[in-house]
C-alpha positions in Angstrom: 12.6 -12.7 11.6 11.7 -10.1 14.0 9.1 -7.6 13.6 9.3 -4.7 16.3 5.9 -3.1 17.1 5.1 0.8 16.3 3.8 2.4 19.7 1.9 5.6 18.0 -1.7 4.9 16.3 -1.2 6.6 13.0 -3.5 8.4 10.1 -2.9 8.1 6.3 -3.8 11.0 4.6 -4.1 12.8 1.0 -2.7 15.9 1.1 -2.5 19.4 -1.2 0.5 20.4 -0.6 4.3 19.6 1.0 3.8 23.2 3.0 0.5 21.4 5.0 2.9 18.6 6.6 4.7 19.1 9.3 8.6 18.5 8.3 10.0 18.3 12.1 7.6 15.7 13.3 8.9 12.4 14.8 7.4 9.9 12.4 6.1 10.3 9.3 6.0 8.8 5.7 5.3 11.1 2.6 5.1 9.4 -1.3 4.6 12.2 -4.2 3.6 11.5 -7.8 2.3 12.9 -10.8 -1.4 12.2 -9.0 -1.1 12.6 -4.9 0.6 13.6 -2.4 0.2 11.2 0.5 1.3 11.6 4.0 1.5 9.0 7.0 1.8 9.9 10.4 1.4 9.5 13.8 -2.4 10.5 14.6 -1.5 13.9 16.6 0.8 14.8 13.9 -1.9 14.8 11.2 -2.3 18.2 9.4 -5.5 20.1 10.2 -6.1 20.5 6.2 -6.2 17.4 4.3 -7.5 16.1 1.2 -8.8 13.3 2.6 -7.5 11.1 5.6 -8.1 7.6 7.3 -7.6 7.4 11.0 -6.7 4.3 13.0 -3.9 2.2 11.7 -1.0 0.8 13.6 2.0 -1.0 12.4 5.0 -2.9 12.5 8.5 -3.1 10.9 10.2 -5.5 9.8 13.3 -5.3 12.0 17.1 -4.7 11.2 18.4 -3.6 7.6 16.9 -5.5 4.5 19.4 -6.5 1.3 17.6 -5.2 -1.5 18.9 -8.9 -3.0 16.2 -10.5 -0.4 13.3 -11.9 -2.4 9.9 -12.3 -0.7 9.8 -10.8 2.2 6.9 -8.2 2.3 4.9 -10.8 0.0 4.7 -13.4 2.9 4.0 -11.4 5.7 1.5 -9.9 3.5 0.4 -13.8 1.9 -0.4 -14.9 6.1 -2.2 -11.7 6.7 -4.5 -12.0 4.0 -5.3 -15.4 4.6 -6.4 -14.2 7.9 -8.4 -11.4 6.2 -7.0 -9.1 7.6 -5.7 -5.9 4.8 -2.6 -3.8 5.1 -1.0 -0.8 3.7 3.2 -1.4 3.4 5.2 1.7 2.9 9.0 0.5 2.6 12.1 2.7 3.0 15.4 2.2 2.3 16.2 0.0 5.2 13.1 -2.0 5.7 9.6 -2.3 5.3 6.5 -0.9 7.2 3.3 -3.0 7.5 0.0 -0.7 8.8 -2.8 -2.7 9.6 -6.4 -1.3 11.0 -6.3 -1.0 14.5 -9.3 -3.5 14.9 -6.8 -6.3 13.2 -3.6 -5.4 15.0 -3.2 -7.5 17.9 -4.8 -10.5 15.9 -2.4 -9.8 13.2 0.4 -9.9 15.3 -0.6 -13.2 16.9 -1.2 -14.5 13.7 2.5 -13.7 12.4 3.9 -15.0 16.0 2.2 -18.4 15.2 4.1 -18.5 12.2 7.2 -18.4 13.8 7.9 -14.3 13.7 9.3 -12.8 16.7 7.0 -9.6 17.7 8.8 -7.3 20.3 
């Protein structure tokens, strides 16, 4: 399996309201429910207003287009990451899945998933 490195350091953040994100940026991520509204982004894309908001994550995706019938595969990656103590924050779209680790962990955690046979490009 191949996981395909994100370039852009990226923020999560709690926000107030749709209106304070930025709708034409490159790269974002926004979940609503009945309790937040949360927003991630790359870094620079970050709104100026925010609830609250946690700076420097990076992350990977798990590359290619993901069968919703597959069993497993965000609780693995997840599983070898955490017995490396190392924490993440998954956001998963239709396609595939997104793993944000903090960028103090990144490089370990990617040479941690290599040694277990994933393909990092």
């Amino acid at each position: 399996m191949e996981l395909k490195k994100i370039e852009h350091k990226l923020s999560v953040c709690k926000v107030a309201d749709i209106s304070d994100i930025d709708l034409t940026a490159e790269f974002y991520f926004v979940g609503k429910t009945d309790e937040e509204l949360s927003l991630v982004c790359r870094t620079e894309d970050a709104p100026i207003k925010t609830i609250e908001r946690d700076d420097g994550w990076r992350g990977f995706r798990i590359q290619g287009i993901l069968d919703f019938s597959l069993i497993g595969i965000l609780s693995k990656l997840s599983g070898i990451l955490a017995e490396h103590k190392i924490g993440i924050f998954a956001v998963s779209t239709y396609n595939t899945d997104y793993i944000l680790v903090k960028e103090e962990n990144y490089e370990r955690a990617l040479e941690v998933l290599a040694s277990e046979g994933y393909k990092v490009i």
